[in-house]
C-alpha positions, 0 to 999 in steps of 0.5 A, a space after each residue: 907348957 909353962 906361961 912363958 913358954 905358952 907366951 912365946 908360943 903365942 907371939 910366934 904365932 901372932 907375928 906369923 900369922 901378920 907376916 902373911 897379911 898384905 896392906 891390900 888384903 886389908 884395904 891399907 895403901 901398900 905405902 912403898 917398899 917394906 922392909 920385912 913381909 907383911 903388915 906393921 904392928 901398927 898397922 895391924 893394932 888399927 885394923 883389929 881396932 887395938 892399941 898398938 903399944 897393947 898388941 906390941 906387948 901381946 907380940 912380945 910375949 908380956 904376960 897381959 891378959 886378953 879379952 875374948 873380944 879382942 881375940 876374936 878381932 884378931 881372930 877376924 883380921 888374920 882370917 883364922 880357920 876354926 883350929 887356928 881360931 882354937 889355937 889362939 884362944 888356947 894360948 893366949 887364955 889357956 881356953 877352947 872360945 864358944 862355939 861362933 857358928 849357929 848350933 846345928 839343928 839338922 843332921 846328915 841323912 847318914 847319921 840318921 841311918 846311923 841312929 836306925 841301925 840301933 835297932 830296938 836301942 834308944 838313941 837320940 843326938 843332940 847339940 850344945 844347947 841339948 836340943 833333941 835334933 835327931 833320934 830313932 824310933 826305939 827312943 819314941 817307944 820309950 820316952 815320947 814320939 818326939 815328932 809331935 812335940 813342939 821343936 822347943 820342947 824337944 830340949 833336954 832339960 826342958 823336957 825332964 823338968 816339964 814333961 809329966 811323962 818324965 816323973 812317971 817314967 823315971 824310978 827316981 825322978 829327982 836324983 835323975 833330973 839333980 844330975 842331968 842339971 849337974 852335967 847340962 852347968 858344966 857342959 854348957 859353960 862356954 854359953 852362959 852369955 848366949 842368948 838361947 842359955 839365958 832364956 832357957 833357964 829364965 823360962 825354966 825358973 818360971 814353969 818349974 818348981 824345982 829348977 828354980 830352987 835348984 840352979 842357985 846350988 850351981 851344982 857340978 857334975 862331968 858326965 859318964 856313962 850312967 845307968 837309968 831305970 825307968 818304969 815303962 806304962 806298957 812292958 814295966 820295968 826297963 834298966 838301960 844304961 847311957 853312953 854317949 859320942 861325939 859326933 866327928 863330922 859335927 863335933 858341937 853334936 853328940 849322940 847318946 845311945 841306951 844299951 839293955 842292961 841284965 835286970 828285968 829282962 830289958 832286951 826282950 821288952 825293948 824287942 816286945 815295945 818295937 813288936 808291939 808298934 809294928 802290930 799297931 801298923 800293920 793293923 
C-alpha cells in the first residue's frame, strides 16, 4: 500500500479499536448518554497522556510521525494483543516494534527432544540476544560442553570472540568471526537500546581486541545458510553446513542445525565423535 492508504489504514484502526473502549473500562465516569459507542477522542488523547489535537490528526490520517512511546501508550489504553500491537506499529512506522515481553530463556521439553533426534548433527536454539538456551549432545561433541560454561558465556558472539576454542576450531577464524558480527548488527537491530545490547557489546570492546576494532565498521550482512569448515582436535577436518529455523511456538527463538557436507569424510567423523563419547561412558 502507498502512504495514503497505509494512513487510512491506520485511522480505521485507531477509531475501531476506541469505539470498543468504555469510560469505565478506563476508570473515566460515563458522563451520561453518548452519541456514538465508545471512548471521545479527548477522552482517549488524556488516558494515553497525548495531546488531543496530536491523536485527532493521527485519527484523521495526517501524514505525522509517531514516536515509539506514544504508540506503545496507545498500545497499552487499547489493550492490544501482540498481532495487533504488530499491526499498529506497521502502520503507523511501517515497522515490527522490539520485542516488550522477557527473551526466552528456557525451552519446551519438546524442542529439546527436538534438538536430540538430530542425531550426530550439532544443532543448538537460540534467542534474540543470541544466548545459547538449548542444544544437543552432538553440538557439545564438537564445539564445547556448553553445560560447564558459565550461562553468560553461552552467547554467540560472546563465545566466538573470547573462547579460545573458537580460533583453534575454526579454518579461518576471522572471516567467520567478520561475519557472524556482520549478521548478529543486522539481526539485532530493534534492540540497540535495550540494556542486555549495550552491555554486551560494552563488554565485548574491553575483553576482545578485534571487536573492538571491528564494530565502528558497522558492517552488515543477512543471514543464509553457510558452510563452516572446522578443524576438530579428535577426528580433524569437519565441513558442516548451517541452516537455520524459526521456532513457530516461541517465534523470538531460532534453531540452528549443522548438516554433514560431502568433503573429509564428515558424516562418519561426526558418527565416530559421538562413538567415541559413548565408549568413554560405558567405560
Amino acid at each position: 500500500m502507498n502512504d495514503q492508504e497505509r494512513r487510512q489504514e491506520l485511522a480505521h484502526f485507531l477509531r475501531t479499536r476506541r469505539e470498543r473502549l468504555s469510560p469505565e473500562a478506563v476508570g473515566l465516569p460515563t458522563g451520561g448518554r453518548r452519541r456514538t459507542p465508545g471512548l471521545r477522542r479527548e477522552e482517549l488523547a488524556f488516558v494515553a497522556g497525548i495531546g488531543v489535537t496530536w491523536y485527532t490528526r493521527l485519527e484523521q490520517g495526517r501524514d505525522i510521525t509517531v514516536s515509539p512511546q506514544i504508540l506503545e501508550s496507545l498500545a497499552k489504553v487499547f489493550d492490544l494483543n501482540a498481532a495487533e500491537r504488530n499491526h499498529l506499529f506497521v502502520l503507523a512506522r511501517e515497522q515490527v516494534p522490539a520485542d516488550p515481553h522477557p527473551l526466552t530463556d528456557i525451552i519446551s521439553p519438546a524442542l529439546q527432544r527436538i534438538l536430540d533426534t538430530m542425531g550426530v548433527y550439532p544443532a543448538y536454539i537460540a534467542n534474540p540476544s543470541w544466548d545459547i538456551v538449548a542444544w544437543n549432545q552432538a553440538m557439545c561433541r564438537v564445539y564445547t560442553d556448553f553445560s560447564i560454561l558459565p550461562i553468560h558465556e553461552r552467547n554467540i558472539l560472546r563465545f566466538m570472540f573470547t573462547n579460545p576454542k573458537q580460533r583453534s576450531l575454526l579454518v579461518d577464524w576471522e572471516k567467520e568471526a567478520q561475519g557472524l558480527l556482520a549478521v548478529f548488527r543486522a539481526s539485532t537491530e530493534r534492540y540497540v537500546g535495550e540494556s542486555w545490547f549495550k552491555a554486551l557489546v560494552a563488554d565485548l570492546q574491553q575483553s576482545s581486541p578485534e571487536f573492538q576494532a571491528w564494530w565502528p565498521r558497522h558492517d552488515i550482512q543477512a543471514a543464509h545458510a553457510s558452510s563452516k569448515e572446522l578443524n576438530h582436535p579428535l577426528v580433524g577436518k569437519l565441513a558442516l553446513q548451517s541452516s537455520s529455523f524459526q521456532v513457530m511456538d516461541a517465534p523470538d527463538l531460532r534453531m540452528v542445525i549443522y548438516t554433514a557436507l560431502p568433503e573429509a569424510n564428515t558424516e562418519q567423523k561426526l558418527a565416530q565423535l559421538a562413538k567415541a563419547r559413548e565408549v568413554q561412558f560405558a567405560g
